[in-house]
C-alpha positions as CSV (number, residue, x, y, z in Angstrom):
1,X,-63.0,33.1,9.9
2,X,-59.8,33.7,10.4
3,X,-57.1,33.7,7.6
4,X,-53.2,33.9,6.9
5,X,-51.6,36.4,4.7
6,X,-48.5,35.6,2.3
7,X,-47.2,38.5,0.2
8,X,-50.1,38.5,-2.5
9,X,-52.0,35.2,-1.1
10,X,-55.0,35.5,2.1
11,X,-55.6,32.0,3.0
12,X,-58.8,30.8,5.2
13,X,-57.4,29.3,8.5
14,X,-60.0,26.8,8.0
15,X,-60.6,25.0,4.8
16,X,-62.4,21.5,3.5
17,X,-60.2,18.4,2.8
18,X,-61.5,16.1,0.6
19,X,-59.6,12.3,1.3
20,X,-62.6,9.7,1.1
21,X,-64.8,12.0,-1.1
22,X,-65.9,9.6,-3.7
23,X,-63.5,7.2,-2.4
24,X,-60.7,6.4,-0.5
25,X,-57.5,5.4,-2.8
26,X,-60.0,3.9,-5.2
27,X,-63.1,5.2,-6.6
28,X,-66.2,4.3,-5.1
29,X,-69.2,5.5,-7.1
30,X,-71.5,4.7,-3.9
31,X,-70.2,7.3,-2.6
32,X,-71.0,9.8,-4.9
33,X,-74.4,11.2,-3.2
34,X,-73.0,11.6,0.3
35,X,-69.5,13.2,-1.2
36,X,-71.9,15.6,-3.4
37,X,-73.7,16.5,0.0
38,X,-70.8,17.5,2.0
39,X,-69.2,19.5,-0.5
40,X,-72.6,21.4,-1.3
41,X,-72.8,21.7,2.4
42,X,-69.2,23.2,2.8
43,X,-69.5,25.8,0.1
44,X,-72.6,26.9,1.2
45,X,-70.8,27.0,5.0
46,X,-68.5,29.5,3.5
47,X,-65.4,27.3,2.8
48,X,-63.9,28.3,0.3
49,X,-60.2,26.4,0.2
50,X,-60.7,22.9,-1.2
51,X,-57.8,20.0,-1.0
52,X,-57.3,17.6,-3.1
53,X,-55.3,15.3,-5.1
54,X,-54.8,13.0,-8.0
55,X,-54.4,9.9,-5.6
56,X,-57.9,10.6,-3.9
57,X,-60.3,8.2,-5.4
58,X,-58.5,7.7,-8.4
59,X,-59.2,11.7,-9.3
60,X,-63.1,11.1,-9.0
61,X,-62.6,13.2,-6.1
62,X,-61.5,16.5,-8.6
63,X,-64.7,15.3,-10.9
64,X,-66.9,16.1,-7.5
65,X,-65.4,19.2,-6.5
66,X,-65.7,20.7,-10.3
67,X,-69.5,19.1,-10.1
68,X,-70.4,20.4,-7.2
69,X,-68.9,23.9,-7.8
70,X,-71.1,23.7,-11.4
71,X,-74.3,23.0,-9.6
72,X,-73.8,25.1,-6.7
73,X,-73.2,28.0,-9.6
74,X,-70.0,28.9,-7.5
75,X,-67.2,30.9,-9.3
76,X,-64.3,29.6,-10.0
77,X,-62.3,32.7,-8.6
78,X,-63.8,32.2,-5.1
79,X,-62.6,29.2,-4.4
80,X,-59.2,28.2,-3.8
81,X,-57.9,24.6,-5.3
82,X,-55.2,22.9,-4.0
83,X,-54.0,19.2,-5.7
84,X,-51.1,17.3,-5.5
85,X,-48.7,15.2,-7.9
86,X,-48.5,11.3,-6.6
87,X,-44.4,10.8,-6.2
88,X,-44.9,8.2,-8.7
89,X,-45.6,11.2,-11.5
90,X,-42.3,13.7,-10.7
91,X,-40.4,12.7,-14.3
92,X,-40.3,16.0,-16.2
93,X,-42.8,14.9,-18.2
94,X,-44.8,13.0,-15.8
95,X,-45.6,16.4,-13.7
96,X,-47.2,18.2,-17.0
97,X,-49.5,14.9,-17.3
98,X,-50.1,14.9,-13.8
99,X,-51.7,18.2,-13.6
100,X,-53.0,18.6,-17.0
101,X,-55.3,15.3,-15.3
102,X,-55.9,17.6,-12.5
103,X,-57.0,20.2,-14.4
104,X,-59.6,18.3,-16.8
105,X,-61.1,16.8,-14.0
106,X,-61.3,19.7,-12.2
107,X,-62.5,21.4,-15.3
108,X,-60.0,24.5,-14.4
109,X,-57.3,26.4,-16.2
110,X,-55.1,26.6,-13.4
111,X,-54.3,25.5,-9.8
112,X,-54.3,27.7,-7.2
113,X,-51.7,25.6,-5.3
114,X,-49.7,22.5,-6.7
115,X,-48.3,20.0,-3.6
116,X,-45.9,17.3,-4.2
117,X,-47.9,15.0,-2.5
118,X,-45.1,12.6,-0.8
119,X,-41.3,13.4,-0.7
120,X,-39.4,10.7,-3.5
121,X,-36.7,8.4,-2.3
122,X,-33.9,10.8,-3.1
123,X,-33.4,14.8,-2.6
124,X,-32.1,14.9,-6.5
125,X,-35.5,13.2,-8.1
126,X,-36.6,16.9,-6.8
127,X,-34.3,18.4,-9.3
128,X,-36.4,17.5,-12.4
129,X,-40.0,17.5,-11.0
130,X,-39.1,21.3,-9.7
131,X,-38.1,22.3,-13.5
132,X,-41.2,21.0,-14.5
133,X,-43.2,22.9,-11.6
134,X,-41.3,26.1,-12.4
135,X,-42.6,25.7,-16.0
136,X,-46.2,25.3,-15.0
137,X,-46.2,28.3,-12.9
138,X,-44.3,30.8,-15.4
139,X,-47.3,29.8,-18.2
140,X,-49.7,29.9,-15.4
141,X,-51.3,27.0,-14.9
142,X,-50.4,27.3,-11.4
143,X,-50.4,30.1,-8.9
144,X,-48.1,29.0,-6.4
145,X,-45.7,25.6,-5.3
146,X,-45.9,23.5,-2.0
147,X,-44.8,20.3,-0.7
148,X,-46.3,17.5,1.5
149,X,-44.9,15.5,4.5
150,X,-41.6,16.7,3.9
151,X,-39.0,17.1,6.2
152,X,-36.4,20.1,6.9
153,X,-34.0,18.4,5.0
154,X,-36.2,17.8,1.7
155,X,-38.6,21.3,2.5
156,X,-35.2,23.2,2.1
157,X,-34.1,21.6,-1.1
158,X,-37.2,22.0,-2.5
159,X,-36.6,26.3,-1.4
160,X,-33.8,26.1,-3.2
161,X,-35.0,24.6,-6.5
162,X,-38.2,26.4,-6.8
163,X,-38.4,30.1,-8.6
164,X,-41.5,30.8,-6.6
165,X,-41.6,31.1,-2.6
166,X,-43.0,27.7,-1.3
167,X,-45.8,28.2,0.3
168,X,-46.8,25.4,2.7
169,X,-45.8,22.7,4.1
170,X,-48.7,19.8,4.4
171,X,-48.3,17.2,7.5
172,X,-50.0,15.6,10.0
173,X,-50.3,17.9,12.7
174,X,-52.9,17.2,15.5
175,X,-53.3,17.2,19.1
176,X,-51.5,14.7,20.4
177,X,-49.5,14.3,17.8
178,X,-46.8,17.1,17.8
179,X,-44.1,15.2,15.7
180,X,-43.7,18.1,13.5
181,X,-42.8,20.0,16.3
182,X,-40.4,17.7,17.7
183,X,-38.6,17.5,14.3
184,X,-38.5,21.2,13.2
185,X,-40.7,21.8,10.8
186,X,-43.2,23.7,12.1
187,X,-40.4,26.4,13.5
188,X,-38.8,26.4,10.4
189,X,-42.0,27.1,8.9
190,X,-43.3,29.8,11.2
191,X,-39.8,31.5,11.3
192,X,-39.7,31.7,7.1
193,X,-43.2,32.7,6.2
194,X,-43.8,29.1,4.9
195,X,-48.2,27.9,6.0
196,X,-47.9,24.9,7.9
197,X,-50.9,22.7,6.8
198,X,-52.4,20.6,9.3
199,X,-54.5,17.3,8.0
200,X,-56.2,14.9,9.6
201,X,-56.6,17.3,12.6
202,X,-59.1,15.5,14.7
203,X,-57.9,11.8,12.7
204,X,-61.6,11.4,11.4
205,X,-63.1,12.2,15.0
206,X,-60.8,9.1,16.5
207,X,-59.0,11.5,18.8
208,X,-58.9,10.8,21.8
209,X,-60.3,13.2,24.3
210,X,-58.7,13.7,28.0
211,X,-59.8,15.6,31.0
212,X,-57.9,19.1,30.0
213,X,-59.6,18.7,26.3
214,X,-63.1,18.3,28.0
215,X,-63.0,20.8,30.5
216,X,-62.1,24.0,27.8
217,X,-64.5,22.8,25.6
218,X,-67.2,22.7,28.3
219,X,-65.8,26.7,29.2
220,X,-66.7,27.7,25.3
221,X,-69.7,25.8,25.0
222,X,-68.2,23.8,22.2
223,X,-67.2,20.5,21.0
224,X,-63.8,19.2,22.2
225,X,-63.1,18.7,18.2
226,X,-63.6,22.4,17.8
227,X,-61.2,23.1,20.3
228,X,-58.7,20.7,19.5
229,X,-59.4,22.7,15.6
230,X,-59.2,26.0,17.2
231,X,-55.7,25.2,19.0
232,X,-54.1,24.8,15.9
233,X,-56.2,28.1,14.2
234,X,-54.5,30.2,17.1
235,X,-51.0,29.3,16.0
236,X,-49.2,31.5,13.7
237,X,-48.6,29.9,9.9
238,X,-50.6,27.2,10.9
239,X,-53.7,26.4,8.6
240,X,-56.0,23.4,8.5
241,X,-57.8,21.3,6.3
242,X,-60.7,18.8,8.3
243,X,-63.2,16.9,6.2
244,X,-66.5,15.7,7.6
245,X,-69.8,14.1,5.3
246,X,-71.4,14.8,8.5
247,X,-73.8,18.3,7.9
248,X,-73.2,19.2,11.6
249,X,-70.0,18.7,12.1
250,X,-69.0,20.7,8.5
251,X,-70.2,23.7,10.2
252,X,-68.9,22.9,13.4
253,X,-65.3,22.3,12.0
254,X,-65.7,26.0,10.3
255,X,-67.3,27.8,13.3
256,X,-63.8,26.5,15.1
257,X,-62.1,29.2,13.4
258,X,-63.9,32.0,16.1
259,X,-63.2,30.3,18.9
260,X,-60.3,32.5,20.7
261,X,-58.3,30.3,23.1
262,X,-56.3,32.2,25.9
263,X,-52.4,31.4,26.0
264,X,-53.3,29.5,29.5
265,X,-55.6,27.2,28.0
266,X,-52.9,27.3,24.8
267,X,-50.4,25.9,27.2
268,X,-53.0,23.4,28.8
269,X,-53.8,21.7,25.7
270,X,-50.2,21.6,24.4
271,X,-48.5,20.0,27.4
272,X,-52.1,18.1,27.8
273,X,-50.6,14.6,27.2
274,X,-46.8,15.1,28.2
């Protein structure tokens, strides 16, 4: 595995998403077996950064993780949890709710890594969910601040109103989709020591594979998802958060992380579908 180091943070290049575990934006208790399987399946891969989020199945989808670290007998110090506060929840008061939730469900007394999920409709609704965010980390229920699909304009307010460094940035990043290229953010990012976190990296196996995709994965003996995985683990402040139920394809996604592109087959797969 490969990681990424931020003064007093290592962070796995690799780690497990959890959107549709136990649910999609609702619970669905049919779900719980599988969901149960695939996290057991990814902490005994090695994973050990889990995403999540009050949003995800109604916050069934924290109950699983804390179950599943409970019957797995993991630590809670090995693992690293990141949730996020819905946009809805960024009232002062609203943001202690939010991740005292988080926390019971989670059965933890503290985050490793607090997101605000979506950016709100204004840059100064920021204002009072950062005081309350501050607060949380100087009593220590969380370790360290991020955002989610937030652009340069709202990631740099959100620098200046938190105590803390911020610490990623969470977007859709993927092969093709480079629209966080295009619009700064993942410059910005590398050049001020901020993790840009890619989701939905392979969209749920629905990427589409081209010629130049097939053809390296063939050269490495691997799956054209693990490449398109391993493109964005050579990039510099670039981690990534895939989620499978599938068995295989759970180890697959966290075998992707040793996979060591050249910068020719880098430059391939970037300008693949130009």
């Amino acid at each position: 595995m490969k990681f990424e180091t931020l003064p007093g943070l290592t962070l796995p290049k690799i780690g497990f998403g959890t959107w549709s575990i136990g649910g999609g934006s609702r619970l669905d208790p049919k779900l719980d077996t599988v969901s149960l399987t695939a996290l057991r399946t990814a902490l005994e891969t090695g994973y050990t950064h889990f995403d999540t989020a009050e949003v995800y199945a109604d916050g069934h989808s924290e109950e699983l993780i804390a179950r599943a670290l409970r019957e797995t007998n993991t630590p809670r110090e090995r693992v690293f949890l990141t949730s996020k506060v819905d946009p809805a929840h960024l009232s002062y008061e609203d943001v202690f709710k939010a991740c005292e939730g988080s926390l019971r469900r989670l059965k933890t007394d503290y985050l490793d890594l607090y997101l605000i999920h979506w950016p709100p409709r204004s840059l100064s609704a920021l204002d009072e969910a950062f005081r309350a965010l501050n607060k949380l980390v100087r009593d220590g229920r969380v370790r360290y601040l991020g955002v989610s699909n937030f652009n340069l304009r709202f990631l740099k307010r959100s620098q200046e109103l938190s105590e803390t460094p911020i610490i990623t940035n969470q977007v859709p990043y993927r092969l093709p989709d480079k629209s966080y290229v295009e619009n700064g953010v993942l410059e910005y990012c590398q050049q001020n020591d901020i993790l840009l976190t890619a989701y939905s990296p392979v969209k749920f196996r629905s990427m589409r594979v081209n010629k130049t995709l097939a053809e390296i994965a063939q050269a490495h003996a691997a799956t054209p998802f693990q490449i398109a995985l391993a493109w964005l683990v050579m990039q510099p402040r670039v981690v990534t958060i895939p989620m499978s139920f599938n068995p295989q394809h759970i180890k697959e996604n966290f075998d992707a992380a040793d996979i060591e592109l050249t910068e020719q087959e880098m430059s391939r797969l970037s300008n693949a579908w130009n």
